[in-house]
Backbone bond lengths (Angstrom), bond angles and torsions (degrees), N, CA, C in turn:
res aa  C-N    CA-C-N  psi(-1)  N-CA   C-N-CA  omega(-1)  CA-C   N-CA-C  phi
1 X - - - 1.437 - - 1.520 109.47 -
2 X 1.569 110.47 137.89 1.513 105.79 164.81 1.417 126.07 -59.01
3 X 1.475 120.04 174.06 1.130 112.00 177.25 1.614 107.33 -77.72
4 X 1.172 102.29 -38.49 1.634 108.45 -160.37 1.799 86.23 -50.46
5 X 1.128 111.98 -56.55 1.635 106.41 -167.66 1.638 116.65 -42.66
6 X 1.408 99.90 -44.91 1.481 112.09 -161.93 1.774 86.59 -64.08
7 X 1.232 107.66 -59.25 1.654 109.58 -178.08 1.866 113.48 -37.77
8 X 1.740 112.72 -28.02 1.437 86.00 -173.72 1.571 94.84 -102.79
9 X 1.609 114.28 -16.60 1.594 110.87 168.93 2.068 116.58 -37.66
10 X 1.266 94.55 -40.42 1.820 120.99 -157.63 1.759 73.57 -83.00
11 X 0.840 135.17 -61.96 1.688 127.70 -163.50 1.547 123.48 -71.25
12 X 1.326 106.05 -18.52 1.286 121.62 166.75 1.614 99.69 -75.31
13 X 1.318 108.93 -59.11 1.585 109.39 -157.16 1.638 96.82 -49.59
14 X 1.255 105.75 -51.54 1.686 124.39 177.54 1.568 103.71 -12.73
15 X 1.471 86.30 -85.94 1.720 116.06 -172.40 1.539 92.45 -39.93
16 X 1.310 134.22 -76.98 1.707 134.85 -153.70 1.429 86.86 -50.15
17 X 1.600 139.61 -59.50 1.338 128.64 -166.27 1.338 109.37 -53.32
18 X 1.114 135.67 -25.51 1.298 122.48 -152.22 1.602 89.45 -105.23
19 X 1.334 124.54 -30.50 1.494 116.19 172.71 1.409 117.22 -60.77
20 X 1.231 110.85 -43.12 1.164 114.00 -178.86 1.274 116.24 -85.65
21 X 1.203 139.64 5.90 1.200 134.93 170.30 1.765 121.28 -96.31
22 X 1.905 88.69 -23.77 1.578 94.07 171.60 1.761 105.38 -87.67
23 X 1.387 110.91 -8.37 1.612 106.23 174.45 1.390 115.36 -99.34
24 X 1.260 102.42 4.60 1.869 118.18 174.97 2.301 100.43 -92.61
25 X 1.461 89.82 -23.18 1.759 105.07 -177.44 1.619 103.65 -69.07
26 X 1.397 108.08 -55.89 1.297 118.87 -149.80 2.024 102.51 -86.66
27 X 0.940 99.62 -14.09 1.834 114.17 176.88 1.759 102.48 -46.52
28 X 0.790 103.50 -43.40 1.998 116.64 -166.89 1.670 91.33 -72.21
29 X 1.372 115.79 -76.51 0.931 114.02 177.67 1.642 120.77 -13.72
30 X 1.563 93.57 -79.06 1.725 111.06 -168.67 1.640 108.87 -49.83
31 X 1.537 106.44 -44.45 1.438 114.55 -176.70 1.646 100.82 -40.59
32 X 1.747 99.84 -64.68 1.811 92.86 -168.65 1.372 108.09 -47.14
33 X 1.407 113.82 -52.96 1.775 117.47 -159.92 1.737 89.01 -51.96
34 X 1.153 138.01 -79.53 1.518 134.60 -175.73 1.628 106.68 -18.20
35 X 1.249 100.24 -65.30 1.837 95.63 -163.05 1.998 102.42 -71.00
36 X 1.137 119.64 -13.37 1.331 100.57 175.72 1.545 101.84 -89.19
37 X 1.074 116.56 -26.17 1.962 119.80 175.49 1.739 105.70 -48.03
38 X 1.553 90.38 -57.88 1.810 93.93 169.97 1.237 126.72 -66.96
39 X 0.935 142.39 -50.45 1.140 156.12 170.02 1.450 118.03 -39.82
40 X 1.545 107.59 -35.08 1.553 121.70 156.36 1.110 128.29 -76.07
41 X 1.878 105.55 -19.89 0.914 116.49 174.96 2.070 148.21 -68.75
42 X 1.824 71.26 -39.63 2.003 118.09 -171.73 1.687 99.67 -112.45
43 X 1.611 116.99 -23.54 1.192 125.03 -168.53 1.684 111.54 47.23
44 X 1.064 135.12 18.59 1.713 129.79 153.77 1.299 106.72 53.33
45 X 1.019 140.06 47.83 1.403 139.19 -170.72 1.209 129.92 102.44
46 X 1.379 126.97 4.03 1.161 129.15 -165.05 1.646 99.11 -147.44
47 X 1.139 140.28 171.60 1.203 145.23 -162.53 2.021 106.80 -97.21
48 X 1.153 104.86 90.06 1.553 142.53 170.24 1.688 120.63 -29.68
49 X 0.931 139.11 126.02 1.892 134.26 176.37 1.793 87.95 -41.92
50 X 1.152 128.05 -13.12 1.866 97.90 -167.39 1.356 92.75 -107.71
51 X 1.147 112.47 -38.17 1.843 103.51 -178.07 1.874 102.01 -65.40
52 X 0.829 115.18 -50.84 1.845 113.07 162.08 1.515 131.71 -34.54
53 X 1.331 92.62 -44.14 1.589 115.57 175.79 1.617 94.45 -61.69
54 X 1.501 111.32 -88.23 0.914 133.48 169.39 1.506 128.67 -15.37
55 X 1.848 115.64 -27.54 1.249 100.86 -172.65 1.543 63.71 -103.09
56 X 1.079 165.21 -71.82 1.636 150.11 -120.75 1.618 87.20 -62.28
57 X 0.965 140.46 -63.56 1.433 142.89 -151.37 1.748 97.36 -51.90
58 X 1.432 97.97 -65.56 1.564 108.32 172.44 1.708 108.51 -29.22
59 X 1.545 107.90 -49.08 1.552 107.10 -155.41 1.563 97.46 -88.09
60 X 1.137 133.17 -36.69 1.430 124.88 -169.91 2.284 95.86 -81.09
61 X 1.049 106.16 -24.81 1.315 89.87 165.93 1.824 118.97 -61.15
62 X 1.254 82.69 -54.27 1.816 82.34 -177.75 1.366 116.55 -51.54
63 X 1.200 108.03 -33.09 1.674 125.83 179.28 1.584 103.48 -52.68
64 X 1.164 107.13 -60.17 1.372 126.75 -167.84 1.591 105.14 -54.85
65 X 1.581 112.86 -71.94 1.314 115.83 163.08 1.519 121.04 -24.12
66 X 1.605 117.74 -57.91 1.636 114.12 -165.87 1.631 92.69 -71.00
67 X 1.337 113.87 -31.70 1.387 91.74 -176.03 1.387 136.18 -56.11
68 X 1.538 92.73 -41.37 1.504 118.38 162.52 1.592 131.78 -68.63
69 X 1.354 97.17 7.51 1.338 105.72 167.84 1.779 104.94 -107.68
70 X 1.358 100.70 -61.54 1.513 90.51 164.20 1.390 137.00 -20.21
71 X 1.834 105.62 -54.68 1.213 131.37 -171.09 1.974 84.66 -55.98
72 X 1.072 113.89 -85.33 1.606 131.27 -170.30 1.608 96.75 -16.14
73 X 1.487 98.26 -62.62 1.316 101.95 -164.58 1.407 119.82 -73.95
74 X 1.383 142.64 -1.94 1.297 148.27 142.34 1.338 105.21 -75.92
75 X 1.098 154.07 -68.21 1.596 141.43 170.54 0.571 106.53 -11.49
76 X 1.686 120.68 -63.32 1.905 117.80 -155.97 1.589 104.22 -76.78
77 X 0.598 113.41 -57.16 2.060 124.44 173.04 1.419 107.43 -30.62
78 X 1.372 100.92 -61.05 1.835 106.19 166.20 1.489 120.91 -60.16
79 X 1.044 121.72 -52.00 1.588 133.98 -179.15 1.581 92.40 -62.15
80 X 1.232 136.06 -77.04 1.545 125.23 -168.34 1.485 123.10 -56.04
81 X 1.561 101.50 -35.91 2.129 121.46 152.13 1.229 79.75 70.45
């Protein structure tokens, strides 16, 4: 192999080290940001955005239902008059 080659082989290798060494930097970072995303997510012991979600969904269903029973049950009252 020429030198010139080996010289841009050696400059390539360069460059990948240095990417990867600032993406070997930024790993810690991301890790924390992830576990506080979850953690907000599952809440770790404490009641979580999905169990919250989750009970509102529960509660506006039921909502929905009595309404729709109500609804039924004034129709028919009206309709039979």
């Amino acid at each position: 192999m020429s030198d010139e080659r080996m010289d841009r082989i050696e400059q390539k290798l360069d460059h990948i080290q240095a990417v990867v060494s600032e993406f070997l930097a930024r790993c810690p970072m991301h890790d924390r940001r992830i576990q506080r995303v979850e953690a907000a997510i599952w809440g770790n012991g404490s009641a979580g955005l999905a169990v919250k979600v989750n009970a509102i969904v529960w509660a506006i269903s039921g909502l929905a239902g009595l309404l729709g029973l109500v609804a039924a049950r004034t129709i028919s009252v009206w309709v039979s008059g």
